[in-house]
C-alpha positions in Angstrom: 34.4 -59.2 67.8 37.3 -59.3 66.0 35.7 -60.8 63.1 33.1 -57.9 62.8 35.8 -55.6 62.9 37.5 -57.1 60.0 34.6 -56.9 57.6 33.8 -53.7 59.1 37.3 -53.2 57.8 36.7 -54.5 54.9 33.9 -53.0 53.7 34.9 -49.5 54.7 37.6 -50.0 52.5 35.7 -50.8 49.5 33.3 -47.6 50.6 36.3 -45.7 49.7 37.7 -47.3 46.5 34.1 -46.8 45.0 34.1 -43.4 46.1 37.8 -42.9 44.7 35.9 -44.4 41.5 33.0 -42.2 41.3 34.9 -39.1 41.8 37.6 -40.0 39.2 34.6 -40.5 36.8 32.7 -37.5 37.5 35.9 -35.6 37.0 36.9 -37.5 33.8 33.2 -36.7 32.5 33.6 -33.1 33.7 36.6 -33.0 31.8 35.7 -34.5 28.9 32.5 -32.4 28.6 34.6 -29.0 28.4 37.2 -30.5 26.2 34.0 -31.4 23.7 32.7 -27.6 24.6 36.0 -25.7 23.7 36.6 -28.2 20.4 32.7 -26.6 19.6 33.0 -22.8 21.3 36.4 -21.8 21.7 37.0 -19.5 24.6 33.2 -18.8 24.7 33.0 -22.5 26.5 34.5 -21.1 29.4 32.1 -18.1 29.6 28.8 -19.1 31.6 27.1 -16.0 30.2 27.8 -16.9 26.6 27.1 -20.6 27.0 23.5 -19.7 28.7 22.9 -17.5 25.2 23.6 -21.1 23.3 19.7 -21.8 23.0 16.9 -22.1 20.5 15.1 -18.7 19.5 11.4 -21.0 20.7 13.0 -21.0 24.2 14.3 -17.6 24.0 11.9 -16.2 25.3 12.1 -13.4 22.3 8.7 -15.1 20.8 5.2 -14.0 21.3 1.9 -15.1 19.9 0.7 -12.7 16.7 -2.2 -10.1 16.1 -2.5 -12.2 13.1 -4.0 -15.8 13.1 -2.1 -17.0 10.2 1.3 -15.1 10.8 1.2 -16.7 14.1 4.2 -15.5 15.9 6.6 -13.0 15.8 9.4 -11.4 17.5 8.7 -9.3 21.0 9.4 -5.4 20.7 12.7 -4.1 22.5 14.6 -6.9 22.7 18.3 -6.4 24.3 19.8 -10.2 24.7 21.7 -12.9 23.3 21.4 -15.9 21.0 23.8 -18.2 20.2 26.9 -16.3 20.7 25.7 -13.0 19.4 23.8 -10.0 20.9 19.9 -9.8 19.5 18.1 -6.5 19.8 14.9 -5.8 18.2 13.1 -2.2 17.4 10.0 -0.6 18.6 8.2 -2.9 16.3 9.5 -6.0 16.4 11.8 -6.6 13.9 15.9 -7.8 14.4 17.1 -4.6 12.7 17.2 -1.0 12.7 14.3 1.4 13.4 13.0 2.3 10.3 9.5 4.4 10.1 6.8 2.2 8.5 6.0 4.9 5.7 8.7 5.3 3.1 10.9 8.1 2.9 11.6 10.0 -0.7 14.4 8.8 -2.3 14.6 5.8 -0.7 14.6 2.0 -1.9 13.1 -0.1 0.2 13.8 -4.0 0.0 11.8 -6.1 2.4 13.7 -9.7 3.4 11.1 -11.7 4.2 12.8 -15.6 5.6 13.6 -18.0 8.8 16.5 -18.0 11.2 19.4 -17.5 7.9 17.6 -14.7 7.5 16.9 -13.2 11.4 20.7 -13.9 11.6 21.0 -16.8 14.1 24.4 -16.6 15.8 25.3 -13.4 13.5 25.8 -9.8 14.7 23.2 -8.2 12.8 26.0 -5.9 10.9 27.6 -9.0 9.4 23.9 -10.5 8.1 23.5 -10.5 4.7 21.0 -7.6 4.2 22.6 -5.0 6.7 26.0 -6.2 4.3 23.8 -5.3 1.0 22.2 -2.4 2.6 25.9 -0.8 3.5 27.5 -1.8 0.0 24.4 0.0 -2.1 24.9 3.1 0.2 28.1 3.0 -0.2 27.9 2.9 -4.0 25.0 5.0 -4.4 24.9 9.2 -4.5 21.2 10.0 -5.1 19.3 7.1 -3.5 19.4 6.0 -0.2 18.4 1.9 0.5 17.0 0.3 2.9 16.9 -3.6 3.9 14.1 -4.3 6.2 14.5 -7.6 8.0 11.3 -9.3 8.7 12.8 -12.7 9.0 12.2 -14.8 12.5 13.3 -18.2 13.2 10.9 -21.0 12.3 8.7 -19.6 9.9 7.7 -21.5 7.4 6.2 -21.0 3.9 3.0 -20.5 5.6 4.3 -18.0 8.1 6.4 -15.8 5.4 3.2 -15.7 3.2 1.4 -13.9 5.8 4.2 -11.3 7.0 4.2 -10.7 3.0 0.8 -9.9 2.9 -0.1 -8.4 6.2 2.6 -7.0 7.4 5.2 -5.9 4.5 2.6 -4.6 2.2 2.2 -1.8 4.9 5.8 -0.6 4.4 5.6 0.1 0.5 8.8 -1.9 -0.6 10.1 -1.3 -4.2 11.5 -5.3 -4.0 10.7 -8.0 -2.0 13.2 -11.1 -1.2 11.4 -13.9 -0.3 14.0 -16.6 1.7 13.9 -20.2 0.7 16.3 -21.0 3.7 15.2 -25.2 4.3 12.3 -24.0 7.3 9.7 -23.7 4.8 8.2 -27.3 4.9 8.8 -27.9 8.7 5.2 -27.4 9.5 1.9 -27.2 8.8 0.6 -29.5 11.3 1.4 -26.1 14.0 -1.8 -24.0 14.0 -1.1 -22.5 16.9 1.7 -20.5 19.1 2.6 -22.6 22.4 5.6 -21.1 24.3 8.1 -22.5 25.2 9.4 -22.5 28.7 13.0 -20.8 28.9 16.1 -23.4 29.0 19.8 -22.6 30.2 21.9 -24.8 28.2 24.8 -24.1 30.2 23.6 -27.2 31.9 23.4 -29.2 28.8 25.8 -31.9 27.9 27.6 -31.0 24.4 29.3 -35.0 24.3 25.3 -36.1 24.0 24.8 -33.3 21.9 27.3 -34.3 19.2 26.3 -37.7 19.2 23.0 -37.2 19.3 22.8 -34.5 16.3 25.1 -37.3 14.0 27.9 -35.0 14.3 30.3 -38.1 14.2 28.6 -41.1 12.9 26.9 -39.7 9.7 28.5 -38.4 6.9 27.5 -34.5 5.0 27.0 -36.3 2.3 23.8 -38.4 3.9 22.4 -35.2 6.3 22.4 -33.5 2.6 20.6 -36.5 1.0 18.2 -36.5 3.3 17.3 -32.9 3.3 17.1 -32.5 -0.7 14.2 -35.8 -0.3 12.5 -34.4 2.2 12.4 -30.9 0.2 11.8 -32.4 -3.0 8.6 -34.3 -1.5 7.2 -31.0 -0.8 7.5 -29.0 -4.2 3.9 -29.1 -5.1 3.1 -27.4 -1.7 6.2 -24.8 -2.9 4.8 -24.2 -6.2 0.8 -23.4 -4.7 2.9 -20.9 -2.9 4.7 -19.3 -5.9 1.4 -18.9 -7.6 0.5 -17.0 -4.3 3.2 -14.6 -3.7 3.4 -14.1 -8.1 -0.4 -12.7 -7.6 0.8 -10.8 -4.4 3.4 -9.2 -6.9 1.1 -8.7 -9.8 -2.0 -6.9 -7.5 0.8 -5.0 -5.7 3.2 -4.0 -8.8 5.8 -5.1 -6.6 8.9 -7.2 -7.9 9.4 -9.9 -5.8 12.9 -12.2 -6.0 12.9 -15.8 -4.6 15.9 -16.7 -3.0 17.1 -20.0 -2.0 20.0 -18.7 0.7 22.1 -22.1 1.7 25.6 -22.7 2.1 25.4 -26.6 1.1 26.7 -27.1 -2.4 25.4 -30.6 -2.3 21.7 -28.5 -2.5 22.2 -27.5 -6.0 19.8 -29.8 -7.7 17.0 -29.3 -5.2 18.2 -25.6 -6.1 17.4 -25.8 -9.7 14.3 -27.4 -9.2 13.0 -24.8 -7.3 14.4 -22.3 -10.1 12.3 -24.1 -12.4 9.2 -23.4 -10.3 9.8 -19.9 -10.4 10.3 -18.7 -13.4 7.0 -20.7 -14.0 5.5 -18.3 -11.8 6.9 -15.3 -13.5 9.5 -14.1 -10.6 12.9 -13.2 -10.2 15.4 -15.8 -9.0 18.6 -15.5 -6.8 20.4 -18.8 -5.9 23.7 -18.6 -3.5 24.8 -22.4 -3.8 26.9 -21.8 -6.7 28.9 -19.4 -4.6 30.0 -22.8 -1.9 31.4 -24.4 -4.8 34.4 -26.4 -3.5 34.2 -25.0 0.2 34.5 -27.5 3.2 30.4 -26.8 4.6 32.1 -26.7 8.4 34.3 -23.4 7.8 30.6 -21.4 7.1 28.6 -23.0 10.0 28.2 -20.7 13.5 29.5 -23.6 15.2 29.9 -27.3 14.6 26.7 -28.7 16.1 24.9 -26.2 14.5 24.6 -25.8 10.5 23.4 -22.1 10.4 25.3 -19.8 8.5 28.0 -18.1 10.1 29.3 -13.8 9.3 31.8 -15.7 6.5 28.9 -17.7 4.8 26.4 -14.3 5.3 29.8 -12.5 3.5 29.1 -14.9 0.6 25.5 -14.5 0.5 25.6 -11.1 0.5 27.6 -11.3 -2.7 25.8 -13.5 -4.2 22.8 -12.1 -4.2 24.0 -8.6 -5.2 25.5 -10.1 -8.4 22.0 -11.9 -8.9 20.2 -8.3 -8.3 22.2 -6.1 -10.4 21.9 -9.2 -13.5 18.5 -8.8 -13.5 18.2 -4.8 -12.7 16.1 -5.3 -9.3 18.3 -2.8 -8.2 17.1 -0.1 -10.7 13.8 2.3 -10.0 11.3 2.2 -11.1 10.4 -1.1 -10.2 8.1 -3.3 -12.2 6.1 -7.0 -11.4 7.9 -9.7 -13.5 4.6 -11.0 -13.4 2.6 -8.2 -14.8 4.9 -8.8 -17.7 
């Protein structure tokens, strides 16, 4: 009896230490995981409303299948939320911005920013992307002519999905220029035919420690992430060029200036940069490049947050910039407006 007793004893001791054990782990990996969430967030890791925002736009639930067959998606109408850390509202007609009426006032501008998720502003107030920033410096310096930026850029699109908004959607709203986004998207694709939802995540619940491991946060240097983007874009340049030849017809048929724009914040991009310059002037179109502008800059200070390389109000500060300086050299700025490649 006594016996029994002892290994009953004995074993309800160990019950405990391994208890004891898992609870000091849980708590060390509870701890550890919002020490790796406020090194990423800030103060917003201790928010669960902002945390729950940290998502991608395909399982935002903002995304809905297209009218259009080869535009594909788009954004839903009436959108009040949040994404990444910042609010997202869209107008009546589905577009991050402004309501703006689909014919063209008089004495108006109109610039239509065609691009991906640089461009739709992910993790950006929408006053500090770069086109509401153009938009308020050219009304600002203007008296007689009023602008307007029309953003018509949604996360994920790809060449194929910006060359259809361009021609069936931002033809309808008369623009004087187009800027057509190169923003690193474009060649993601073409296997994806079709819109499939994506069911709605909460990453609140996800775990940031895997999440920066996982994404090669730690382990793999800019310098290799960088490499392997500029080979991966550079084996797709004939695809880009059958696409400048598209959009430089779009602009000749439409007397419509149209200004390609590769928008990144990686220096270590210039080359691929210059190819794709190269491409378009083959194609008779206007060219706007915002590497040079990163010269020198540590690539972390411009990112929304550091598991996540899209541009952040600072880099969009820099873009805006940029691309203004780019405009005004080459008098895109200037009405009237004619096709570079009607010339």
């Amino acid at each position: 009896m006594s016996e029994n007793s002892d290994k009953a004893g004995l074993f309800n001791g160990k019950g405990k230490d391994v208890l004891v054990i898992l609870g000091l782990i849980i708590i060390f990996s509870l701890l550890l995981e919002q020490t790796i969430r406020f090194y990423i967030f800030g103060s917003d890791s201790f928010s669960y409303q902002q945390m729950k925002s940290i998502k991608s736009a395909g399982r935002s639930g903002f995304l809905k299948e297209s009218e259009n067959d080869e535009i594909v998606y788009e954004l839903k109408p009436n959108i009040d939320s949040d994404l990444k850390l910042a609010s997202v509202k869209t107008n009546s007609l589905g577009l991050r911005d402004k309501e703006y009426s689909v014919q063209k006032p008089e004495n108006t501008f109109r610039v239509a920013v065609i691009g991906g998720s640089f461009t739709f502003g992910s993790g950006v107030e929408i006053e500090n992307t770069y086109h509401s920033r153009l938009e308020d410096r050219l009304n600002n310096e203007s008296e007689d002519l009023r602008y307007e930026f029309i953003n018509f850029g949604v996360s994920g699109y790809t060449m194929r999905n910006k060359l259809a908004t361009l021609k069936y959607k931002v033809l309808d709203y008369n623009p004087d220029l187009v800027l057509f986004v190169l923003d690193g998207s474009q060649f993601t694709d073409e296997e994806y035919r079709k819109f499939v939802p994506k069911p709605v995540k909460n990453h609140f619940f996800t775990s940031y420690v895997y999440t920066l491991i996982s994404k090669n946060k730690i382990f793999k240097s800019v310098e290799k992430r960088a490499s392997e983007f500029t080979q991966d874009q550079l084996d797709h340049l004939d695809n880009l060029n059958q696409a400048l030849t598209e959009i430089s017809e779009v602009s000749k048929d439409n007397s419509i200036s149209i200004c390609i724009v590769v928008l990144d914040h990686d220096y270590l991009h210039l080359e691929l940069a210059n190819k794709i310059e190269t491409l378009v002037e083959k194609n008779h179109l206007y060219f706007a490049n915002t590497i040079p502008a990163f010269k020198g800059t540590n690539f972390n200070d411009y990112t929304i947050y550091r598991v996540d390389f899209h541009p952040n109000a600072k880099a969009n500060k820099l873009f805006s910039e940029s691309i203004y300086n780019d405009l005004v050299k080459q008098s895109l700025l200037d009405k009237p407006q004619i096709s570079k490649a009607s010339n």
